[in-house]
C-alpha positions in Angstrom: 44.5 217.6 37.2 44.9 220.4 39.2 41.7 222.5 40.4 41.8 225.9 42.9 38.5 227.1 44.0 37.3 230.8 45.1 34.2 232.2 46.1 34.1 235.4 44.3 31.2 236.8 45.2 27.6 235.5 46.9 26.8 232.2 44.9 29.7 232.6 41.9 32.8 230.1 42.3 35.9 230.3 40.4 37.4 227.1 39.9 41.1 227.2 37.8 41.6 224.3 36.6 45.3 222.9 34.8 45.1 219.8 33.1 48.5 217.9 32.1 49.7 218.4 28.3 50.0 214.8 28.3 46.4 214.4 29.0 45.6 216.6 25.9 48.1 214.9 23.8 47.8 211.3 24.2 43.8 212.2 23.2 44.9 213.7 20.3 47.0 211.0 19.1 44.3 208.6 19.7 42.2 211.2 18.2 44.4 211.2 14.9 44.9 207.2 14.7 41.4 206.3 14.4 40.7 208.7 12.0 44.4 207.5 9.7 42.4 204.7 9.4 38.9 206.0 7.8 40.3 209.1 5.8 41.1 208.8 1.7 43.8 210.8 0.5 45.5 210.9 -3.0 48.2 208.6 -3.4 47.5 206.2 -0.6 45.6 203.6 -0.1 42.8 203.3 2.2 43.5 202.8 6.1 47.4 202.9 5.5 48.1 207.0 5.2 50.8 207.9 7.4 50.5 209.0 10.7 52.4 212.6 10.2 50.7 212.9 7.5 47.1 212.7 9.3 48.4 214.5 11.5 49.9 217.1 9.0 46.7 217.6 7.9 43.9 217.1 10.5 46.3 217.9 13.6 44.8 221.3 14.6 40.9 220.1 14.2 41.4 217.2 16.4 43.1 219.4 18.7 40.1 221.4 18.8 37.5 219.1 19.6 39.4 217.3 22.4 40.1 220.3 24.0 36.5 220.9 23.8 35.7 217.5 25.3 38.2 217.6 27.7 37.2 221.1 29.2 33.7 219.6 29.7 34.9 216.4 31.2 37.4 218.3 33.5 35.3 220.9 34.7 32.8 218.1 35.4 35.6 216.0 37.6 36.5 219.4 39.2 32.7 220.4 40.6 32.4 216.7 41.9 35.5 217.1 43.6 34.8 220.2 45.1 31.3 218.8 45.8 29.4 222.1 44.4 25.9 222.3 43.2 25.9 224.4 39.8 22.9 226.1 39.2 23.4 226.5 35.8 25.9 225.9 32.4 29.6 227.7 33.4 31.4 230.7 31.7 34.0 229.4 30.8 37.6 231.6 29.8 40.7 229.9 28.3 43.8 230.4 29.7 46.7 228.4 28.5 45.9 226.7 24.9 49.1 226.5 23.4 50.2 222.3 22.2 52.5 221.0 24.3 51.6 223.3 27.3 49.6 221.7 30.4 45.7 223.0 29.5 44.4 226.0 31.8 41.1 227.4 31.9 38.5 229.0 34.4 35.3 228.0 34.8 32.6 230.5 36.8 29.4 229.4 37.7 26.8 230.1 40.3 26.1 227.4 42.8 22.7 226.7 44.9 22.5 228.3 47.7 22.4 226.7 50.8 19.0 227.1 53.0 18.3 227.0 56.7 14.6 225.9 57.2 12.6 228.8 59.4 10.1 227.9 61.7 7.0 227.0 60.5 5.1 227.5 63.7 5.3 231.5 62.5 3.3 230.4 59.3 -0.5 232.1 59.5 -3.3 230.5 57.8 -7.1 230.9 57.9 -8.9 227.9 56.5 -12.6 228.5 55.2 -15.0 225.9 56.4 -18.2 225.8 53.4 -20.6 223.6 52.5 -22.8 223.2 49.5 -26.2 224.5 50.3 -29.3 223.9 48.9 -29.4 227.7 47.5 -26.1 227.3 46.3 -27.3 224.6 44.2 -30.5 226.4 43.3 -28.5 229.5 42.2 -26.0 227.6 39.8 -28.4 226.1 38.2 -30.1 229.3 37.2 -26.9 230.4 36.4 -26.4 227.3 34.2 -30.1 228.3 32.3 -28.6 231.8 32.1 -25.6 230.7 30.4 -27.6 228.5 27.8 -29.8 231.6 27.0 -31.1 232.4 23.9 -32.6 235.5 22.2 -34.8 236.1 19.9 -35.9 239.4 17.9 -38.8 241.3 18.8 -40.8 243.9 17.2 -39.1 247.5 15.6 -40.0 249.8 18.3 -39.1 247.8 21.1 -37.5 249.5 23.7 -33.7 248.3 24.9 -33.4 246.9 28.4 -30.6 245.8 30.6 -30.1 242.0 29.8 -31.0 242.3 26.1 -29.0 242.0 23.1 -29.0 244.7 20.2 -27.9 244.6 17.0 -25.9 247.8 16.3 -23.8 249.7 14.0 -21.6 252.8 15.8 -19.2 254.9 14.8 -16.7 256.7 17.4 -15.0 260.0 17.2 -13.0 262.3 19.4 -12.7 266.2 19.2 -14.4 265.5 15.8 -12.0 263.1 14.1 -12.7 259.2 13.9 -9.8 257.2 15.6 -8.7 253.4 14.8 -11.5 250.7 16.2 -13.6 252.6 17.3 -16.4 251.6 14.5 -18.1 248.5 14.0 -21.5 247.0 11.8 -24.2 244.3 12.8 -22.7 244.1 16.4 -24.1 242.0 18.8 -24.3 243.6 22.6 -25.6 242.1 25.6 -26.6 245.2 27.6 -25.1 244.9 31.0 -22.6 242.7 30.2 -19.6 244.9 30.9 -17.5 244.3 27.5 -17.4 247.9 26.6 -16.2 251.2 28.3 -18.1 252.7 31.1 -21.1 254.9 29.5 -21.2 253.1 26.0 -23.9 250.5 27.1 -26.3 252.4 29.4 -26.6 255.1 26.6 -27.9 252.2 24.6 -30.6 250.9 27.1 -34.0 253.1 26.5 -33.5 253.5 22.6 -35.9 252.0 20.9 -34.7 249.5 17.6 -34.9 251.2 14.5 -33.5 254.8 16.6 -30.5 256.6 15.8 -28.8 258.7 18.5 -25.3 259.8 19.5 -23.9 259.1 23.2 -21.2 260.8 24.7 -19.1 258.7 26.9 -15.2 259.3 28.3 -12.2 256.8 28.2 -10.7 255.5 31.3 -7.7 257.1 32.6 -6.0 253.6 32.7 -7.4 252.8 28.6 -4.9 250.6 26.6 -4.4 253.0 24.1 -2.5 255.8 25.0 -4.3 258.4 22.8 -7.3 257.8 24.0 -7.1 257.7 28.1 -9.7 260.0 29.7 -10.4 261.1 26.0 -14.3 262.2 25.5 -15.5 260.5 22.7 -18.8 260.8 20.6 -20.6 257.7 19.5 -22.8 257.7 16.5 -25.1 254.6 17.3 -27.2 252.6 14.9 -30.0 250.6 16.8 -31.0 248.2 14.1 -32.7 245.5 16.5 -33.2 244.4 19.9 -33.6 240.4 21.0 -35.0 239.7 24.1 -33.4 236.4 26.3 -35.8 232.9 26.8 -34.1 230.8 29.4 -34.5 226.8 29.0 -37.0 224.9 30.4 -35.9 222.6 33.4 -36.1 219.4 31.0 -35.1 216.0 29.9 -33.2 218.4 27.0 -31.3 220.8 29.2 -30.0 217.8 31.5 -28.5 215.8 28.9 -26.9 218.4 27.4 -24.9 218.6 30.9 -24.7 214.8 30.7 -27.5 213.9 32.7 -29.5 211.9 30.7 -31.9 210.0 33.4 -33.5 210.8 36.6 -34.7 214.2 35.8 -34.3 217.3 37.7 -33.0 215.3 41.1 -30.7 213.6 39.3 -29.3 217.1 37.9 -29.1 218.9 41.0 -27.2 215.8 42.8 -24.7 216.3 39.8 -24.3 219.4 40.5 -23.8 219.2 43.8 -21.0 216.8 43.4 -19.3 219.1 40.9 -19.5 221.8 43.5 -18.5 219.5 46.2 -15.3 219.3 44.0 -14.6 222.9 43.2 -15.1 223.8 46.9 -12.5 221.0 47.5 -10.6 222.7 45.4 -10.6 226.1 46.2 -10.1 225.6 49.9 -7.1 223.6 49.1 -5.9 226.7 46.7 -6.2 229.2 49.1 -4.8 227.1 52.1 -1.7 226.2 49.9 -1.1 229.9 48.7 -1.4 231.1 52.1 1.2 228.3 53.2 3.8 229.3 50.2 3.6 233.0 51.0 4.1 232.0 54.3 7.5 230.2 53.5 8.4 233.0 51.6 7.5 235.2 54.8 10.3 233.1 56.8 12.9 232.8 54.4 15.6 234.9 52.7 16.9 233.2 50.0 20.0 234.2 47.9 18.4 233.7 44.0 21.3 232.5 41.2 21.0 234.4 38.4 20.9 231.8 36.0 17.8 230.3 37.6 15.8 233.9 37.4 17.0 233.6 33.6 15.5 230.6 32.9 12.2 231.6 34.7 12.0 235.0 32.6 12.2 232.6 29.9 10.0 230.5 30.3 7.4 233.2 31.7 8.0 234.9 28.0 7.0 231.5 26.1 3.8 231.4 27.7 3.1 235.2 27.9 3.5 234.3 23.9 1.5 231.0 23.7 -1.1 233.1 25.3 -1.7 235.9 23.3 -1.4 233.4 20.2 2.0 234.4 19.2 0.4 237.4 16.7 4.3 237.0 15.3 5.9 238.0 18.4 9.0 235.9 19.6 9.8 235.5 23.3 12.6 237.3 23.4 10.7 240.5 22.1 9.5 240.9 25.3 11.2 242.7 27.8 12.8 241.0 30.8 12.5 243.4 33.3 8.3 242.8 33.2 8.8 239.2 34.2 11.5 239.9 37.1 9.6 239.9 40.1 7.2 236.8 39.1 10.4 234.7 38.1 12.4 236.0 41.4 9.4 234.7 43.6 9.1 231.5 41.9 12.6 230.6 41.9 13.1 231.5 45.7 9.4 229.5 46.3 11.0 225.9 43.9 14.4 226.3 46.6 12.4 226.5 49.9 9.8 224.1 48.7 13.0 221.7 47.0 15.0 222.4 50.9 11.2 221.2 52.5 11.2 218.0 50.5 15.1 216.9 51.1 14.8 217.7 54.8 11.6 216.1 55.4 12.8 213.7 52.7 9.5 213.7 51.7 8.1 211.5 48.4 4.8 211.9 46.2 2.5 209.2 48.2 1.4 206.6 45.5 -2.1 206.6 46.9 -2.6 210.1 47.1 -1.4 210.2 43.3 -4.3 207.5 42.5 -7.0 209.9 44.6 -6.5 212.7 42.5 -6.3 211.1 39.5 -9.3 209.6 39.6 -11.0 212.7 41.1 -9.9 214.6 38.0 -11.3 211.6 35.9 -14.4 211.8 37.7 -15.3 215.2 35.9 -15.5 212.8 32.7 -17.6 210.4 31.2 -15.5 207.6 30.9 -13.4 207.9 33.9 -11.3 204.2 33.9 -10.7 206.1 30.0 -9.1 209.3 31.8 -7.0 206.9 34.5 -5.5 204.6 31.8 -4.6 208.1 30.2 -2.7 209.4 33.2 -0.9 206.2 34.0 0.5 205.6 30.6 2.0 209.1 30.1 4.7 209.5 31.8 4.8 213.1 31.4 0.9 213.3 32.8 1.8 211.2 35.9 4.9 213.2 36.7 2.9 216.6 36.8 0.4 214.5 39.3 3.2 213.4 41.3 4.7 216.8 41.6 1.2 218.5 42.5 0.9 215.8 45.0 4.1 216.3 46.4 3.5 220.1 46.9 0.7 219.1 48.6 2.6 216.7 50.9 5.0 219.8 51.5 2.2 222.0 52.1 0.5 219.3 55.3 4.2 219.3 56.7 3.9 222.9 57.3 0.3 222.5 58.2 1.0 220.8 61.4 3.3 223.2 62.5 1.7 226.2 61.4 -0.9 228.3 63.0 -3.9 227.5 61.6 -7.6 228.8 62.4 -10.9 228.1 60.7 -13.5 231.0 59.3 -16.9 229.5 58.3 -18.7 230.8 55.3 -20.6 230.4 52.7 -19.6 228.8 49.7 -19.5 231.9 47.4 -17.0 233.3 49.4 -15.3 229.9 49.8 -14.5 229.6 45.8 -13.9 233.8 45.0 -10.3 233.4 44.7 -8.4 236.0 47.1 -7.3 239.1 45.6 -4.0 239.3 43.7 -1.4 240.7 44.9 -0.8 243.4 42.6 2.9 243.8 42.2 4.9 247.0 41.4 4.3 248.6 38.2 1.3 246.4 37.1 -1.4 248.5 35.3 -5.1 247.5 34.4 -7.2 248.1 31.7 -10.1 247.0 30.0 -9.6 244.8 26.2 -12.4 246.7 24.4 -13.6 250.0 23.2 
């Protein structure tokens, strides 16, 4: 076998590759004798049908198939040989086909690029130092009662009020005509709760239940529906009843239905202390890790093959689909171009992180994998359950590993990075930092 490599351009190689016509042949023949002794034809007997005729017959099939085969195995002999790293499947573009004539063929494919690690010490990082204070315990649980609200109807006549919940038909209309969605019956609105557009649900708050009354409100500019943006509308509204909110008594009732069943109210705020305790944990290690990657990303300019971005737009598509429920859309409805930039940054991060872990020839620390394991079982009631999960699915225990080895990757840096500490409080410590809002992206609210 013969093989030429060229670099073409950037990360494509060109390898032509000529393989023997004897190679193809005696494979062929082989090919054909193994199947003389399965086929049944007419007028002989089984196993004993001559070779020409076989050959006669199912010559130019067989041919096929070990050319097929012979491609694959050649081009595979051919990238260990010329010790390349493809980064994805090769286009491949026959040359020579013809029986008796040696095999030629050209194989292009994109190779991994090769990365020189920057220098870490130009990584900045700001580490929040929190604690969980006794206020911060003392407002989650009210937020905890808040959540487990529960209304009840009052009196017609009642007045509306910021935190209540009305029952209400409306009916919406623009420059006089009614527009798709933009009616509804028996609706159930907590005032103050943000779910519909500026205007709607402070027009409510003063009516009284039982009151009719139209308020005029205007669509945001940035408004999902394109007819509608910065659109005045009219709503016709219906207030048909207004339920004011009880919040839960601190008792044996409300703790057990957060799992708490003994101890009383001690023994709830000490479990929600260590919950917090964990999602502090967490979000400090979140926000020093994405610092840490951007960082790397700072340093390093990375060369991204094509067929890696692919994948990632791909696989960014399946769960942009699994996310919104599918609603009969298939992946490949959606267009590439909105997934680019997110699939360019994450294949560029998975090489620099991948070049950390083979320089540092780093592995995921069996320990550390047990840690978090059973801190994430600790969020359960049967934890030894959760562990015996994790450590008989294979799959499970690999996503551990992986996390754990980021996280190994991520200290690495970490002691050659510059690092400083800001104390604060722990509200501040677990608001996640703001996006970074790439090119193009638009916001808008989900509901009218």
């Amino acid at each position: 076998m013969q093989v030429s490599l060229e670099t073409t351009s950037g990360l494509e190689r060109r390898l032509t590759i000529i393989v023997p016509a004897e190679t193809v042949d005696v494979q062929v023949d082989k090919r054909l004798k193994d199947m003389g002794k399965r086929v049944k034809l007419d007028g002989f007997r089984p196993g004993k049908v001559p070779f020409k005729v076989v050959k006669r017959r199912y010559g130019q099939g067989a041919r096929q198939e070990v050319l097929g085969e012979v491609i694959q195995s050649s081009y595979t002999q051919a990238v260990i040989k010329e010790e390349l790293h493809p980064a994805g499947a090769p286009r491949i573009e026959p040359k020579v086909m013809d029986e008796g004539a040696d095999l030629e063929f050209v194989a292009i494919v994109e190779v991994y690029p090769e990365i020189e690690l920057g220098d870490f010490s130009n990584i900045f990082v700001e580490k929040p130092v929190a604690e969980v204070a006794e206020d911060d315990v003392s407002k989650m649980l009210e937020t905890l009662r808040e959540q487990s609200k529960t209304f009840e109807e009052v009196e017609e006549g009642t007045v509306a009020e910021l935190g209540d919940q009305v029952v209400i038909d409306f009916k919406g209309s623009v420059d006089g005509e009614e527009f798709e969605g933009g009616a509804a019956e028996n609706q159930d609105l907590e005032l103050g709760s943000g779910r519909m557009i500026p205007g709607f649900e402070d027009g409510i708050v003063g009516m009284k239940s039982g009151e009719q009354k139209d308020i005029t409100v205007t669509f945001p500019e940035d408004y999902q529906a394109e007819n509608l943006k910065g659109k005045e509308a009219v709503f016709a509204i219906n207030l048909k009843a207004v339920k004011k909110g009880a919040l839960p008594e601190l008792d044996e009732a409300f703790f057990e239905r957060y799992g708490v069943k003994e101890g009383g109210e001690e023994a709830f705020r000490a479990e929600i202390t260590k919950n917090m305790g964990r999602e502090l944990r967490q979000a400090v290690k979140t926000k020093v890790k994405n610092q840490v990657m951007d960082g790397l990303l700072s340093i390093h300019e990375v060369e991204l093959p094509a067929a890696l971005v692919d994948q990632e737009i791909d696989r960014l598509r399946e769960q942009a689909v699994q996310q919104f429920g599918g609603q009969g859309m298939q992946a490949d409805q959606l267009p590439a171009e909105i997934f680019r930039a997110e699939a360019e940054k994450r294949v560029r991060l998975g090489l620099i992180v991948g070049e950390v872990v083979k320089a540092k020839e780093l592995k995921a620390d069996d320990n550390r994998v047990r840690e978090m394991i059973e801190e994430i079982a600790s969020a359960y009631q049967e934890p030894q359950q959760v562990v015996d999960w994790y450590y008989g699915n294979e799959q499970q225990l690999s996503q551990v590993q992986y996390v754990v080895l980021e996280e190994q990757v991520v200290d690495t840096i970490l002691e050659a990075a510059q690092v400083s500490e800001k104390t604060c409080g722990y509200e501040e410590a677990i608001k996640p930092a703001p996006a970074k809002k790439e090119e193009g992206a638009e916001e808008g609210k989900t509901e009218a």
